[in-house]
C-alpha positions in Angstrom: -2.5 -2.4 18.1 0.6 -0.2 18.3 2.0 -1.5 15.1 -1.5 -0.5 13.6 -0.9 3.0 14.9 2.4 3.4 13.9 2.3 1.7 10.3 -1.1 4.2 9.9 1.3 7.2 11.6 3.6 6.4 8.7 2.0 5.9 6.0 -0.5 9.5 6.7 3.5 10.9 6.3 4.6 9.1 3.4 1.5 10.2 1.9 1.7 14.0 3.0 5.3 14.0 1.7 4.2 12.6 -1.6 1.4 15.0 -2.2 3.4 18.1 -0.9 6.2 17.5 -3.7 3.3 16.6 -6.1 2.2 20.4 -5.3 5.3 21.9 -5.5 5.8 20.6 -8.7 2.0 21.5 -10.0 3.3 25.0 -8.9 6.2 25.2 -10.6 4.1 23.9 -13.7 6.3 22.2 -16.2 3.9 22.5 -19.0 2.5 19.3 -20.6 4.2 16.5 -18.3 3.4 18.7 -15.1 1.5 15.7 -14.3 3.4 12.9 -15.1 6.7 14.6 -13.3 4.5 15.6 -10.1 3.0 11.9 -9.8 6.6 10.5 -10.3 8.6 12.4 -8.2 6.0 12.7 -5.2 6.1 8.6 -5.7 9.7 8.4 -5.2 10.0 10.9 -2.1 7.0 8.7 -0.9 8.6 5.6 -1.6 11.9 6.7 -0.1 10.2 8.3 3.3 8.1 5.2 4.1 10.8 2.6 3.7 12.8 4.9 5.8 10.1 4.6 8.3 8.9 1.1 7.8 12.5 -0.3 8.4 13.3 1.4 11.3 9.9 1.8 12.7 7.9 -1.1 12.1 10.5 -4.2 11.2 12.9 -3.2 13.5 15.9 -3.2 11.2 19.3 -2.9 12.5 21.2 -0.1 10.3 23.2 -2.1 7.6 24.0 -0.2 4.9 24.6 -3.6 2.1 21.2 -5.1 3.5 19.3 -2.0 3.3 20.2 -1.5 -0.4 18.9 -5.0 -1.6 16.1 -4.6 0.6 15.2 -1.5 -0.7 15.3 -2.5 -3.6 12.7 -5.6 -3.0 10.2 -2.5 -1.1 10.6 -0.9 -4.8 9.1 -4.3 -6.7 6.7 -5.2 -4.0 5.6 -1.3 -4.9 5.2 -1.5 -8.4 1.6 -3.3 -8.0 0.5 -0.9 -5.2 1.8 2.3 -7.2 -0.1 1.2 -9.9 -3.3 1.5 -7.6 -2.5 4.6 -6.9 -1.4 6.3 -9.6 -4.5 4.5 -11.7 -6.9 6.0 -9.0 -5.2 9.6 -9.4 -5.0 9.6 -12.5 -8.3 9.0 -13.6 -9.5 11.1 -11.1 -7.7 14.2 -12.6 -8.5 13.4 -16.2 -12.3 12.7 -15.6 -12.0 16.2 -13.1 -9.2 18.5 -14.2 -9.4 19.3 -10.1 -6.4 19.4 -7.8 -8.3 18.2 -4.8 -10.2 15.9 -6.4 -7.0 14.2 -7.8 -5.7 14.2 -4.0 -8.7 12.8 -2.7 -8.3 10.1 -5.2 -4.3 10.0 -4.3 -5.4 9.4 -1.0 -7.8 6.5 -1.3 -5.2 4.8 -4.1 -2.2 5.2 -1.6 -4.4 4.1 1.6 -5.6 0.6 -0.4 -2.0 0.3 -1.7 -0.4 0.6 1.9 -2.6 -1.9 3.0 -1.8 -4.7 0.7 2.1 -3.0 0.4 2.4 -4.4 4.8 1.0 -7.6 3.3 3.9 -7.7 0.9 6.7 -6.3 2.6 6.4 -8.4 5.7 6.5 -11.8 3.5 9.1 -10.5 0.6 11.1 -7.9 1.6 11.6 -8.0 5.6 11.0 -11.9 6.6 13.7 -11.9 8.4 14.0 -8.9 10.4 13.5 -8.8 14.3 9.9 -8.1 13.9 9.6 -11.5 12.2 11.6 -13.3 14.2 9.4 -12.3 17.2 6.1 -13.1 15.7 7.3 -16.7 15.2 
């Protein structure tokens, strides 16, 4: 139960950091690709901020700079599927609504369904054999 709290703990601040830099970008308002830049850079502060915590947090990882590298790297392909939830539910929630918070509502429930399957993913691809592994055995 505390792993549920903490992986939901996490992923609520993955999500706030993603839509926070989405905003500031929105704000700054690139013209045409404002969209395109705001979904892409809130995804990678997102994606960087929740392995972060998921490694540390949740699997338990021991700080090795060479392992963390190629695991990250296997966090960003297990996340190309569960981005593409999320930024699919975003975006046709801002095309179909030109509406900021119906596109974070959307954001939301696209990022929420993609963490759930993402834990499913990550803790068979990317962090088998962490601690956290080893002691569900």
């Amino acid at each position: 139960m505390i792993l549920i709290a903490k992986y939901s703990v996490f992923s609520v601040i993955a999500i706030a950091c993603n839509l926070v830099v989405q905003r500031a970008v929105f704000f700054v308002d690139l013209g045409g690709h404002t969209f395109l830049l705001a979904l892409f850079a809130g995804t990678c502060v997102g994606l960087v901020v929740k392995y972060w915590l998921d490694a540390r947090w949740i699997f338990m990882l021991p700080r090795e700079y060479r392992a963390d590298v190629g695991r990250f790297v296997r966090y960003g392909f297990t996340g190309v599927i569960t981005t593409l939830i999320f930024w699919g539910s975003e975006t046709v929630a801002w095309v179909v609504s030109q509406d900021h918070t119906i596109r974070e509502l959307a954001a939301i429930v696209g990022l929420v369904i993609g963490y759930l399957l993402k834990y499913q993913l990550d803790s068979r691809f990317v962090f088998a054999n962490s601690r956290f592994e080893r002691c569900e055995s």
